[in-house]
C-alpha positions as CSV (number, residue, x, y, z in Angstrom):
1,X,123.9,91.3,-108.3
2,X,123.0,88.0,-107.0
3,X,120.3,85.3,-106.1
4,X,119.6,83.5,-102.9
5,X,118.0,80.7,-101.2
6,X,115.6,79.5,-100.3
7,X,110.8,75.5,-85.8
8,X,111.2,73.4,-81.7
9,X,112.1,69.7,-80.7
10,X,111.3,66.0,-82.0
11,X,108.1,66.4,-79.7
12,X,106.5,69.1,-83.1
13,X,104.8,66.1,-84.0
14,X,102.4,65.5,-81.2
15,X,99.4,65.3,-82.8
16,X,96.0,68.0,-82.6
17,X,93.2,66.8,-81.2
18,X,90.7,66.2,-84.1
19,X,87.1,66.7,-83.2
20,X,84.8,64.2,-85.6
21,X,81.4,65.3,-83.9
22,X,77.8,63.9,-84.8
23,X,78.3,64.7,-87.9
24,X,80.4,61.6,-88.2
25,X,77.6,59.3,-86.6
26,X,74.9,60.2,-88.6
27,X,77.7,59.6,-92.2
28,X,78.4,56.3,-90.5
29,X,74.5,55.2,-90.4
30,X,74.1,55.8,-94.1
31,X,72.1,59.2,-93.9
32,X,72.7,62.0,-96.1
33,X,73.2,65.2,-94.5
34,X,72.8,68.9,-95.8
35,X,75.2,70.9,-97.3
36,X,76.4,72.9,-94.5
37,X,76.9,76.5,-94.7
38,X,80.1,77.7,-93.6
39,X,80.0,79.5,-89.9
40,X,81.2,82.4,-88.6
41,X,84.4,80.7,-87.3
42,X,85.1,79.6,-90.8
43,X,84.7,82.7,-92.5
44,X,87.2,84.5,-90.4
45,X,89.7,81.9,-90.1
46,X,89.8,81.9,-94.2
47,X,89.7,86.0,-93.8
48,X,92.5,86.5,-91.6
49,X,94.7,83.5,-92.1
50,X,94.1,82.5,-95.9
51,X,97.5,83.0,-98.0
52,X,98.0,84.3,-101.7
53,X,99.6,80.9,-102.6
54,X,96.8,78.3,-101.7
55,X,94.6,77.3,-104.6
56,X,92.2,76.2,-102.9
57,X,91.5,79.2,-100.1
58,X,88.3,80.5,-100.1
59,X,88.6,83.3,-102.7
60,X,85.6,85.0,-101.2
61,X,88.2,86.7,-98.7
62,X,91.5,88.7,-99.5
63,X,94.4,87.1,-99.1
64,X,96.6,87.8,-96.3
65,X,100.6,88.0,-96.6
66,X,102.8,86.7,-94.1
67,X,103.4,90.1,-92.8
68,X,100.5,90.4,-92.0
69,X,100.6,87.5,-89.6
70,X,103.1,88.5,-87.8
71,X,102.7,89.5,-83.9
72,X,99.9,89.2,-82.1
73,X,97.0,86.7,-83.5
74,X,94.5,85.5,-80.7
75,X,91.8,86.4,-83.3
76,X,93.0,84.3,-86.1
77,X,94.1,81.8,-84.2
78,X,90.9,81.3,-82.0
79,X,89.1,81.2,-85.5
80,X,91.0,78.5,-87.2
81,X,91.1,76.5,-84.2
82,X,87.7,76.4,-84.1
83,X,86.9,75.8,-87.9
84,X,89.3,72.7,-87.8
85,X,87.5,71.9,-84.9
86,X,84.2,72.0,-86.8
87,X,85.6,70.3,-90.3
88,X,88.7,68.8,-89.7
89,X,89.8,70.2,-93.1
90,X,93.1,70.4,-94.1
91,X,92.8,73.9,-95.3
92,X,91.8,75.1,-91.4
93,X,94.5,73.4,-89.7
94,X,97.1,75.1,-92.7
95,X,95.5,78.7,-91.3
96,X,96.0,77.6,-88.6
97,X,99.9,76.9,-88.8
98,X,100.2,79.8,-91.0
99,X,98.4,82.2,-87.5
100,X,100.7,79.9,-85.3
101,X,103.7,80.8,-86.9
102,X,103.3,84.4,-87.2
103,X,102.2,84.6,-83.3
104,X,105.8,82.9,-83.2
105,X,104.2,79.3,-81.9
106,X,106.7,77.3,-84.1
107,X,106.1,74.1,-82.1
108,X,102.4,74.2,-82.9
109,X,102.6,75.8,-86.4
110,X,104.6,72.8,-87.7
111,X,101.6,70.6,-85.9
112,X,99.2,71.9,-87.7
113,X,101.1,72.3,-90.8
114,X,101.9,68.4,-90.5
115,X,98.2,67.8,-90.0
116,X,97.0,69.3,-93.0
117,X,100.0,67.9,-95.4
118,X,98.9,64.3,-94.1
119,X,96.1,65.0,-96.3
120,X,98.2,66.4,-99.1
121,X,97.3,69.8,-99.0
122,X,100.3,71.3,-101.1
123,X,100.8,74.7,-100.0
124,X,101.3,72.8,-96.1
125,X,103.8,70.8,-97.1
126,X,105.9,74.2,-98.7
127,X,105.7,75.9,-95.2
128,X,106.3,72.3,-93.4
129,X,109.4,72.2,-95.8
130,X,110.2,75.7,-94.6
131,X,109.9,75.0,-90.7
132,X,112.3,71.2,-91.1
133,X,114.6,73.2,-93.4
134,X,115.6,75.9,-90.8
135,X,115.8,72.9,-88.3
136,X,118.7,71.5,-90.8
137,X,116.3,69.0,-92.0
138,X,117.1,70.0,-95.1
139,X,116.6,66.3,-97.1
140,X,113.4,66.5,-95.7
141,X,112.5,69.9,-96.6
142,X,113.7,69.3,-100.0
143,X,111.1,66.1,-100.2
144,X,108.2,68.0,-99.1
145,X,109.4,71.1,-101.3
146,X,109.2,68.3,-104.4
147,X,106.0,66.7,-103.6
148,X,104.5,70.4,-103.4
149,X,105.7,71.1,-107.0
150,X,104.8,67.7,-108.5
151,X,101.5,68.9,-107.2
152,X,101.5,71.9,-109.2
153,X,102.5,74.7,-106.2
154,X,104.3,77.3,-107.2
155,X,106.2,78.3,-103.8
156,X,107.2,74.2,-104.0
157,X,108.3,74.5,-107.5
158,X,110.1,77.6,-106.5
159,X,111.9,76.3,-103.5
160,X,112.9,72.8,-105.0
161,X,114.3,75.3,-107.7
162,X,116.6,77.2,-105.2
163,X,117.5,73.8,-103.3
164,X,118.7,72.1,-106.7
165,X,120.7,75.7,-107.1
166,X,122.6,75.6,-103.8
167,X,123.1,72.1,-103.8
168,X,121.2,71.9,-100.1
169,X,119.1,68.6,-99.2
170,X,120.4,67.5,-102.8
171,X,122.6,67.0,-105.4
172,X,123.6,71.0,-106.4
173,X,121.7,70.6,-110.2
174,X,121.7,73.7,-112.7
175,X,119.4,72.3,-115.1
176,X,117.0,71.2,-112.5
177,X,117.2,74.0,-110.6
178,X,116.5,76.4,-114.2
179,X,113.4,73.9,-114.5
180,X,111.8,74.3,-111.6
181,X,112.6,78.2,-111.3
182,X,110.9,78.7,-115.2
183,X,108.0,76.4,-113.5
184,X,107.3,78.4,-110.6
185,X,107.6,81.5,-113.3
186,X,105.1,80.0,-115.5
187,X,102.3,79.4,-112.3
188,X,103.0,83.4,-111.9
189,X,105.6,83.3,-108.8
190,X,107.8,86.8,-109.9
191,X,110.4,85.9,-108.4
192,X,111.5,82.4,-109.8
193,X,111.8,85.5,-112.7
194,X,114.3,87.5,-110.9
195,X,116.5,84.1,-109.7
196,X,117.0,82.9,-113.2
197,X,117.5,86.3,-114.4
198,X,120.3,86.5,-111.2
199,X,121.8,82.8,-112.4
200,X,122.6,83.8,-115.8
201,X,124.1,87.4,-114.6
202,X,126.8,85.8,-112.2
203,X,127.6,82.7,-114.6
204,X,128.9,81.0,-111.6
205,X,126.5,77.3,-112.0
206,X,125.3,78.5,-115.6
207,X,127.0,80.0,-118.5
208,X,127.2,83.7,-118.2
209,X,124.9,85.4,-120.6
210,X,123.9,89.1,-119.8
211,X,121.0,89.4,-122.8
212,X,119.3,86.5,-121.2
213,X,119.9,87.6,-117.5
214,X,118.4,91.2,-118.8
215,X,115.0,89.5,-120.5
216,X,114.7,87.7,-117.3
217,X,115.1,90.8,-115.3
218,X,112.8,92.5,-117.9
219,X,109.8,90.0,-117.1
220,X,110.3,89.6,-113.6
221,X,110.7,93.5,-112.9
222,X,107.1,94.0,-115.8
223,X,105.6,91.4,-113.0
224,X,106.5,94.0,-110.3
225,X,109.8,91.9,-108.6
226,X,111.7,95.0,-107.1
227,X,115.0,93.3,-106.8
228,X,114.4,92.4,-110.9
229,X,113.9,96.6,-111.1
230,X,117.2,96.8,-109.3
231,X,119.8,94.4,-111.4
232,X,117.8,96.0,-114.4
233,X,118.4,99.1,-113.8
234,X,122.2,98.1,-112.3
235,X,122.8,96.5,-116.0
236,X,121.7,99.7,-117.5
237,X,123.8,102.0,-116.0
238,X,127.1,99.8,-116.7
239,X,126.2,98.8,-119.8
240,X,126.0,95.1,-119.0
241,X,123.9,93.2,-121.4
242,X,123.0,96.3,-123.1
243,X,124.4,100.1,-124.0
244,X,124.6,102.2,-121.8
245,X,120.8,104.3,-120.7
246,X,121.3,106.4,-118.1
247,X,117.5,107.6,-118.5
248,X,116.5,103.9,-118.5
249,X,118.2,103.0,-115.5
250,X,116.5,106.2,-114.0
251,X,113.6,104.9,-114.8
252,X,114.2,101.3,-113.2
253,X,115.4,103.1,-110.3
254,X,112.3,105.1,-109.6
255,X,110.1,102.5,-109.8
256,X,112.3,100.3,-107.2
257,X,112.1,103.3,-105.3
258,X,108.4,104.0,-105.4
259,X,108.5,100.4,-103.8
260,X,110.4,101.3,-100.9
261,X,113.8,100.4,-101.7
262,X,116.4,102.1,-100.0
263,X,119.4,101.0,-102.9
264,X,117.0,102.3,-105.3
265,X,116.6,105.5,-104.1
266,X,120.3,106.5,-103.3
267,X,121.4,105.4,-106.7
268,X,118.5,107.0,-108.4
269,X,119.9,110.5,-106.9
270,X,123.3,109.5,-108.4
271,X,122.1,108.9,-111.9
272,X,119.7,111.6,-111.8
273,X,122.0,114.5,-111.1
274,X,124.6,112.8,-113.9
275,X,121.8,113.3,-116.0
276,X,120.7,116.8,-114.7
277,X,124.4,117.8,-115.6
278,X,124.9,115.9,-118.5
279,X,127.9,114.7,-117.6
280,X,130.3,113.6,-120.1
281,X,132.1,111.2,-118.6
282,X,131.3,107.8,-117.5
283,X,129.7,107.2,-114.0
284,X,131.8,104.9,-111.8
285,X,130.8,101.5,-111.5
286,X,127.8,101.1,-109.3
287,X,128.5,99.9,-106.3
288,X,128.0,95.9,-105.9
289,X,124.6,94.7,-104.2
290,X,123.2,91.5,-102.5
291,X,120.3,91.3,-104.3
292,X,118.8,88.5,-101.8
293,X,115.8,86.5,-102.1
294,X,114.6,84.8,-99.2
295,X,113.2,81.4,-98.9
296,X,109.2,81.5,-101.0
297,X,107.3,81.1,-98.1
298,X,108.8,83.9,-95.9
299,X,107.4,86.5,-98.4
């Protein structure tokens, strides 16, 4: 049972051209203009590129998840192009990185990404973080992961939470790294749950303590974190933490399973026929697991 961590050339940063309009003329001569209403380009760069983590999308449109994103986005990416196009806004040119990067443009997703953290947009700077870290920038990641969180963004508080952890682009920090995981908890980010649940099962950069790793687990698992259902479960059929609940771990197990996970469901036929039996003696130790979390911004 464990935790885990958290695009091109040094030619990402050429710049996107940035389209001020007459919009800018008419500002510059002192006349007030009318609230614009948002056009069509707008609304569908926001409804097919705006991600669960930014605070300020426009909640008027579903979120969309990074799997979402993935393959083949000429419509998402002709829409956000044009938005920033029409606004310049920081939130358009993050879309836009976020479209990029799933149509597998990593050159021009860190552009835009770059674009839109010049202006401090927080949830930009996470997946800039992201794009420098898997480049083995990871000092710089780990900046841009920090001024996220001291912003208040949960993926940022998150990742500068598994950077302190693993000692990457930084000083390997426990306490730090507990801090900024029970921050990204608190701004509802499950699994910052799951990873400090994961730190106190192993006991390898905290003190071992299986009752704490179990409430953690508990939360993260209530807050739907299927890896959290896993361990849980896991520590319930070895008795870690807790006695021994063969019907408890069951339980864990089928929801993991009812999720998709493939662990889940072989060990929930395991436990299920002990209990369809009622076997007498003790299971064999479960099998271990990677329980891996992948870097915040991935999910």
């Amino acid at each position: 049972m464990c935790s885990a961590t958290a695009h091109d050339n040094s030619h990402w940063k050429a710049s996107i051209k940035r389209a001020a309009g007459a919009g800018a003329l008419v500002a510059a001569l002192g006349l007030a203009l009318p609230a614009q209403a948002a056009t069509i380009a707008q609304d569908n760069c926001d409804r097919l590129a705006g991600s669960q983590y930014d605070t300020s999308r426009n909640t008027a449109f579903a979120p969309v998840r990074e799997a979402g994103l993935k393959g083949a986005n000429t419509a998402a990416i002709a829409a956000c192009r044009a938005a920033l196009a029409e606004t310049d806004a920081p939130r358009f040119a993050f879309q836009l990185g976020r479209a990029l990067d799933g149509a597998g443009d990593t050159a021009d997703a860190m552009n835009a990404f770059d674009q839109a953290s010049q202006s401090n947009y927080a949830i930009a700077k996470v997946h800039l973080g992201m794009a420098l870290g898997e480049l083995g920038e990871e000092q710089a990641a780990f900046a841009l992961f920090r001024q996220a969180a001291d912003a208040g963004n949960a993926l940022g508080a998150y990742n500068v939470g598994v950077l302190y952890r693993d000692g990457a682009g930084t000083a390997q920090n426990p306490q730090e790294a507990v801090h900024w995981f029970t921050a990204a908890w608190t701004k509802g980010y499950a699994a910052a749950g799951f990873n400090l649940g994961a730190l106190y099962d192993e006991g390898q950069i905290v003190p071992q303590d299986n009752a704490r790793a179990m409430e953690w687990y508990k939360r993260a698992a209530a807050n739907g974190q299927v890896d959290a259902m896993v361990n849980l479960a896991l520590m319930y059929e070895a008795g870690q933490g807790t006695q021994a609940d063969l019907v408890a771990a069951a339980n864990w197990y089928n929801r993991a399973a009812e999720q998709g996970d493939g662990f889940a469901k072989d060990r929930l036929k395991v436990v299920n026929g002990a209990l369809a039996s009622a076997q007498a003696e003790p299971l064999p130790a479960p099998p271990a697991v990677d329980r891996t979390i992948v870097t915040a911004s991935t999910l």
